[in-house]
N, C-alpha and C positions, 0 to 999 in steps of 0.2 A: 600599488593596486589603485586603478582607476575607479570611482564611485559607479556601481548600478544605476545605470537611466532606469526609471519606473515608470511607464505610463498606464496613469487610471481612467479604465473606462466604467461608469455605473451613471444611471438616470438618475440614482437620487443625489440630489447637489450637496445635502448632510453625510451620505456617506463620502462624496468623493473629499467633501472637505477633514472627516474625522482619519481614513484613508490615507488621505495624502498629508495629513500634519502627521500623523503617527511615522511615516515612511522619514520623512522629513528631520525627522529626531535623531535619527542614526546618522553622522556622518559618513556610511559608507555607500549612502544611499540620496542619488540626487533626484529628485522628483521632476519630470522631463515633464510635466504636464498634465491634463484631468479632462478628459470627452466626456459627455452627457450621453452619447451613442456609436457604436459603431462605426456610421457614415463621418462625423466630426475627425474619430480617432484615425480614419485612411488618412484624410486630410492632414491631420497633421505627421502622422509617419511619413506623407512625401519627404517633408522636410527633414526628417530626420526621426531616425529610428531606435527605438530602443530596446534594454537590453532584455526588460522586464513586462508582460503586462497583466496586471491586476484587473480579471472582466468579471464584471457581471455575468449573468447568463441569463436573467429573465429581461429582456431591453423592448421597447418600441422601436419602429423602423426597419432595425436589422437586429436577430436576435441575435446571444454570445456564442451559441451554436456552430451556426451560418460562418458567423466574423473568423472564430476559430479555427473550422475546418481551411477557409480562405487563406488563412495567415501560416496555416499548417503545412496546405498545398503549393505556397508561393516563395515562403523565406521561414521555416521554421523558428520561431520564438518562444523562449520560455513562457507560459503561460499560469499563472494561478488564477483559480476561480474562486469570487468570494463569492458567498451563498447564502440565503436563509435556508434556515433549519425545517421548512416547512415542507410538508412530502412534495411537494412538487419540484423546491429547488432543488430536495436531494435527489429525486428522479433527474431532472435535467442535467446537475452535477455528474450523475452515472454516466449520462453521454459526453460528457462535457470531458471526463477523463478515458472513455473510448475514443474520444475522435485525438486526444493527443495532449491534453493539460498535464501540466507536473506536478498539482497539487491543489487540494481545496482546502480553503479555509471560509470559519461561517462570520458571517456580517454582523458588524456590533448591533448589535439591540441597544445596547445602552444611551447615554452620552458620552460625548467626546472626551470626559474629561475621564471617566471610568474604564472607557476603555484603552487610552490611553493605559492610564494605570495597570489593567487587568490583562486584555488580550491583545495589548501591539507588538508584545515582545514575539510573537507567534510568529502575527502576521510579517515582521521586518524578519527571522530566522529564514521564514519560508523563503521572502523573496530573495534573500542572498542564498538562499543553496538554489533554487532556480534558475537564475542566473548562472552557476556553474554546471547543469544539466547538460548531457549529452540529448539534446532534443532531435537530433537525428533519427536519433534511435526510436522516438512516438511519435515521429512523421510519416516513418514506416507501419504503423499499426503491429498489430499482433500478426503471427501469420496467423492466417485463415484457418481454424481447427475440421481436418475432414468432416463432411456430412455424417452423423452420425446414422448409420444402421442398427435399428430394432433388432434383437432378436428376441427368444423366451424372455431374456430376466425381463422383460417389459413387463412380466407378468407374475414372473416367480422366479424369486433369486435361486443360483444354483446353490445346490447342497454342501459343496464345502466352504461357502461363505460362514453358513449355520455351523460348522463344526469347526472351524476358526475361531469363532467367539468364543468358544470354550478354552481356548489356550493364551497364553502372553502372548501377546502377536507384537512384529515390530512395531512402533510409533514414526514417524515421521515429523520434525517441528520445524517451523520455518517460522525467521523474519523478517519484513522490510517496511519500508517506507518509505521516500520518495522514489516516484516510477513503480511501486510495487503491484498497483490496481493492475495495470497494463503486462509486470513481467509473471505474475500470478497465474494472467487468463490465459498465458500461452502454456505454462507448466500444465494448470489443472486440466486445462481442457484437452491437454495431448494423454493424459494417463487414464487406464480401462476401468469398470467396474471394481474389477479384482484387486486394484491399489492400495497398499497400507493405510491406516488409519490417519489422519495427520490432523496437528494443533497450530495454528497460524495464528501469529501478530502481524496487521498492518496498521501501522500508524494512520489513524484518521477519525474525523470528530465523529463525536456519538451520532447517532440515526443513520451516518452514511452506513455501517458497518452492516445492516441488516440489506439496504437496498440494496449494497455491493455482492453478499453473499447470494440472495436471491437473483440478484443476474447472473452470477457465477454458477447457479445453481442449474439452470436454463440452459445454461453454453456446455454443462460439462455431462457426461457421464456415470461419473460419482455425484455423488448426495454434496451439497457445501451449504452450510447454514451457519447464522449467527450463533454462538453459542451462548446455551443457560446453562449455568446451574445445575450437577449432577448428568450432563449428558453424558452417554456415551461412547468412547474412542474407538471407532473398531472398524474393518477395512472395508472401503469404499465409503467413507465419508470424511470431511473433513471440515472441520472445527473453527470459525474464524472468532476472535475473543473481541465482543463487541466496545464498539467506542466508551471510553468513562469510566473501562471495568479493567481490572487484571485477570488475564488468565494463568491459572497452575493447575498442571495434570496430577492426579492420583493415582493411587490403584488399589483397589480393596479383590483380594483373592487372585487369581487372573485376571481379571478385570480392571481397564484403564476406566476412568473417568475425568471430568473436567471441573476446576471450581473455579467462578466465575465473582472476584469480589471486588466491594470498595476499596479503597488505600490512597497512600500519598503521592505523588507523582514519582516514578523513576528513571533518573536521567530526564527528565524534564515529559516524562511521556506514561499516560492508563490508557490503552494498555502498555507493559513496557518486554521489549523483548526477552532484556535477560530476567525479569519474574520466570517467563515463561520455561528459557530454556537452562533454568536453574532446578524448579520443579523437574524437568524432564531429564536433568542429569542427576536428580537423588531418586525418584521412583522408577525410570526406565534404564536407567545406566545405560550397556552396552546393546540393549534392547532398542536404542532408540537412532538417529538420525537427524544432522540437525544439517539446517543451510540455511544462510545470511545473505540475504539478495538486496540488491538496490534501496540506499538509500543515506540521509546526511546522518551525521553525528557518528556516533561510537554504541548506539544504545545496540545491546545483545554480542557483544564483543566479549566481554565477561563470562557470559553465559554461556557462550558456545564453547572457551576453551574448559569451563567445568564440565562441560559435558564429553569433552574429549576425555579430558584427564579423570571422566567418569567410565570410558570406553568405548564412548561411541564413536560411531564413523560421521567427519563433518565435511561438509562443502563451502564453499563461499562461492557465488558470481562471477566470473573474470572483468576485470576492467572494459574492456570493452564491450559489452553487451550491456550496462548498468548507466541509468540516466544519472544518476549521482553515485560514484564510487566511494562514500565514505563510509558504513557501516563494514561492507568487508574488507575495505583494505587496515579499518581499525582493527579488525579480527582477523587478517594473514597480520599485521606488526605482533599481535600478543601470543602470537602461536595457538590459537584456535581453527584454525584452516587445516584439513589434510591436503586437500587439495582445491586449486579452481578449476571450477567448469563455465561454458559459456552459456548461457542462458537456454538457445534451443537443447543444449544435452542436460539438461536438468532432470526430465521427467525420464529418459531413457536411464539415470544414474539411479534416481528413486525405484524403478524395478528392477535392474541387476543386481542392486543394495537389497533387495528383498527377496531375490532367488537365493543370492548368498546366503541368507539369514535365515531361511526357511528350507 
């Protein structure tokens, strides 16, 4: 295995220096370079390209937007965005993974020597699963979700919503993370009003989680919000378990709910997929639906074949529609898959999966 080329682009000369020493630690990662902008970074990818780039998105000159989109439209590259945590980077980040990045991770705060310490192992994880991205696949965008048409529920939901809440209804639980922002919006936004309730893990740091869901929210039909804390599971909306927190489903009477808590990292990830879809294989058993989409690692592998071997009906992603195949093809190796589907038939599977069911 040939070393990852990284090249970092950020204005500030401290981060590109904390950045690029942290990258530098890993032998499997050779640091090809460091731009102060955009205009800098063309110039040196004449010369030679690399595999990986670590951008800013707030820049003078040419913003990470702009640069993004350019490098999107012309030679498709792994991209991660490092970010502050502050509402505007994580706004811009929101774009910054619409137009095509494989990942955000947020900018040391600290010193170099702490974060070294604390949060390099992240950022070096991220950039080697990046690097093996099928970035083809976010060059294409999402497909364009139809115009949506108004009807009445703009105004009042129809009646057998309200008399659904009264009974167990299916759940629906989904994982992913890398590529997940992007294979998410094509799911949600192609399913109606009427869609099952659903609980989602995506891997990604705290505060993005609420900005992603409120765009998600905007794009889709159904309700999609960060959850708190006692929300409620129930059809047409769905559930995203914000950055920092675990989420686990409940259920008191008929009634699903969410608990949203502290805890220790699992599988190196809060929230973590298999918390989620372990809860939803002991309180929804055969009740529920689980799918494992795009992304590294093994996390929620576990989790979904408990939930098989709870009864429920599972999916995984097929390889080829998935920016990083690692999370389901860890879960087709351990027998948690019924089956693969490609990513556009996803949302058509979650309502056959629900005619069935109901």
């Amino acid at each position: 295995m040939s070393a990852v080329k990284v090249l970092v682009v950020d204005d500030s000369a401290v981060v590109r220096k904390v950045v690029g020493a942290t990258l530098e630690q890993d032998s499997g990662i050779t640091l090809m370079g460091t731009a102060p902008d955009p205009l800098f970074a063309l110039e040196r990818m004449k010369k030679e390209w690399p595999d990986v780039i670590v951008l800013d998105v707030e820049m003078p000159r040419m913003d990470g937007i702009t640069f993004l989109k350019k490098i999107m439209a012309e030679r498709p590259t792994p991209v991660v965005i490092c970010s502050t945590l502050t509402e505007k980077g994580t706004e811009t980040s929101m774009q910054a993974l619409a137009a095509g990045a494989v990942a955000v991770v947020t900018k040391p705060k600290v010193g170099l020597r702490e974060f070294l310490e604390g949060g390099g192992n992240d950022l070096v994880s991220t950039v080697k699963a990046a690097s093996k991205a099928n970035v083809a696949r976010l060059a294409r965008g999402p497909v364009p979700a139809p115009a949506v048409k108004l009807n009445a529920d703009a105004i009042l939901p129809p009646a057998a919503i309200r008399a659904m809440a009264q009974t167990t209804d299916g759940i629906v639980a989904i994982g992913t993370s890398t590529g997940g922002t992007q294979a998410l919006e094509v799911v949600l936004t192609a399913l109606p009003r009427t869609a099952p309730g659903m609980v989602i893990v995506q891997h990604m740091p705290e505060r993005f989680t609420a900005a992603f869901a409120a765009r998600l929210n905007d794009l889709c039909q159904i309700e999609v919000r960060e959850a708190v804390n006692n929300d409620r599971v129930m059809p047409g909306r769905a559930l995203i378990a914000p950055g920092g927190k675990h989420m686990l489903l409940k259920r008191s009477g008929a009634q699903y709910h969410v608990e949203v808590v502290d805890g220790p990292l699992v599988n190196r990830h809060r929230p973590s997929v298999d918390v989620l879809f372990r809860s939803v294989a002991r309180f929804a058993g055969k009740n529920a639906l689980g799918i494992i989409m795009t992304g590294m690692g093994d996390d929620g592998a576990a989790g979904l074949l408990e939930m098989r071997n709870a009864g429920a009906n599972t999916i995984g992603q097929d390889e080829a529609t998935c920016v990083v195949y690692g999370m389901p093809k860890e879960a087709v190796k351990r027998g948690g898959v019924e089956r693969a589907t490609p990513l556009e038939g996803i949302p058509q599977d979650i309502l056959s999966w629900q005619r069935q069911h109901h």
